[in-house]
N, C-alpha and C positions, 0 to 999 in steps of 0.2 A: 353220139353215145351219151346217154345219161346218165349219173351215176348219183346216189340218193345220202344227200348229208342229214346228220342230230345234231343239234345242241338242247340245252337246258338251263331255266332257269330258274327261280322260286319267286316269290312275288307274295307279297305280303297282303293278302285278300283272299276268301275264299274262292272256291272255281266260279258259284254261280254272278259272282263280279266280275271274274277277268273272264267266263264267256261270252258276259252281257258288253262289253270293251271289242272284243274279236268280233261280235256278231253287228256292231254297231258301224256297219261298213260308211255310209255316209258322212259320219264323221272321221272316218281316217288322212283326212289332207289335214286337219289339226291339230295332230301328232307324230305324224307319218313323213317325214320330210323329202323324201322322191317323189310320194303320189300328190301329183296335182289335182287332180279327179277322180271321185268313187262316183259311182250311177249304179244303183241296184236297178235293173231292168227286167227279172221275175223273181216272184218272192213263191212260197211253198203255204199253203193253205192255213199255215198256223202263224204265218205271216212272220216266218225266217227268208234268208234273201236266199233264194237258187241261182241265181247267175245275176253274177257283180262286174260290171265293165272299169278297167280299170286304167288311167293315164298317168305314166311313170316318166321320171324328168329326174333321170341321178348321175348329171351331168352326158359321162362319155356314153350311159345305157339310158336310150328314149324310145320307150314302146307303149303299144295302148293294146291290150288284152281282157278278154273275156275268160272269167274262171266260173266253174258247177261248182259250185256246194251239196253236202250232204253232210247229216248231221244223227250223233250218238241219241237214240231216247233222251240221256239224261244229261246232251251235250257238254258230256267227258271227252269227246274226239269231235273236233271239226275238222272234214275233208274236202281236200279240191281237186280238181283235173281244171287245163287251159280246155274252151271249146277254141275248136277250129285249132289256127297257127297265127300267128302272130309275127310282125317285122323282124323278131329279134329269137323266137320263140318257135321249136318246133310241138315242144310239149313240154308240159309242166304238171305235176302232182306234187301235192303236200299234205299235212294235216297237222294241226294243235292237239296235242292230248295233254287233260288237265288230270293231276292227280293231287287228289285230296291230301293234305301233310297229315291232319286232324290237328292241327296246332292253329287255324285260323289262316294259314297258309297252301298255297296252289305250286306245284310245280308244272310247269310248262315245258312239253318238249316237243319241239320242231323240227318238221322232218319235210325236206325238201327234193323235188328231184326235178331237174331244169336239163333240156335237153334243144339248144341254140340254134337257130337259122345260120348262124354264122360261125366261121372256125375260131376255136380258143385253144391254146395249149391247156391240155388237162392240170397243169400248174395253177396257172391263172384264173382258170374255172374254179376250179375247188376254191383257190384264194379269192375269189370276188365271192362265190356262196357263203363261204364264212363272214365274210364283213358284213352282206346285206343280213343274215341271220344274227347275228351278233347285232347290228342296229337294230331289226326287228325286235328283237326280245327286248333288248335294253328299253325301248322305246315305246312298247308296249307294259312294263313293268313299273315307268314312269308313270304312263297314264293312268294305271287304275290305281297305283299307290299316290299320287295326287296328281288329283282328276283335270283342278283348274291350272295347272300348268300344260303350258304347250311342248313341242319341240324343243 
């Protein structure tokens, strides 16, 4: 059973920086401190990536997955589904939605929905989706507010 968490956070750059940060998948083992590996392996005719394979190393959680992308005209929403299934993974959806502050500011909300090859107390589920959402944001919030800083 999957069940679909939010967070939010603001980030101090406008959207079209922190989507150009999201959309810059091959660089995410540089900020990203579970993913070992990004591989964009089809990209979409305007030359955004449509399916990103991806290698995850977050200690107790090791999987390697392929996610679809799909993306807003004015890439205000970037969305994903898992193809196939995955080790760890029966199915996964998510999406970024970037909303404009008009202050020079993006808010960012994250919306996850992970549905496990393997069993988890619905406790510990929810609590491991918080923390990996909670590093995501944080972690992508670092990067577009400075950029030359790593992990």
């Amino acid at each position: 059973m999957a069940d679909s968490s939010t967070q939010s956070i603001v980030i101090d750059a406008p959207p079209p920086q922190v989507a150009a940060a999201i959309c810059d998948f091959a660089r995410y083992p540089e900020w990203t401190e579970a993913l070992k590996s990004v591989e964009v392996i089809e990209e979409y005719e305007d030359g955004y990536a449509s399916q990103v394979r991806f290698v995850l190393d977050a200690g107790v959680l090791v999987d390697e997955y392929t996610l679809a992308y799909e993306y807003a005209e004015d890439i205000s929403r970037i969305e994903w589904r898992l193809v196939g299934s995955s080790k760890m993974q029966k199915r996964q959806t998510g999406s970024y939605d970037l909303d404009d502050n008009g202050d020079g500011t993006t808010t960012v909300t994250y919306t996850l929905e992970v549905e496990l090859s393997v069993g988890m107390l619905g406790m510990f589920r929810r609590k491991a989706e918080k923390m990996i959402m909670d590093t995501a944001l944080k972690q992508l919030k670092r990067r577009v507010e400075r950029p030359g800083e790593g992990s």
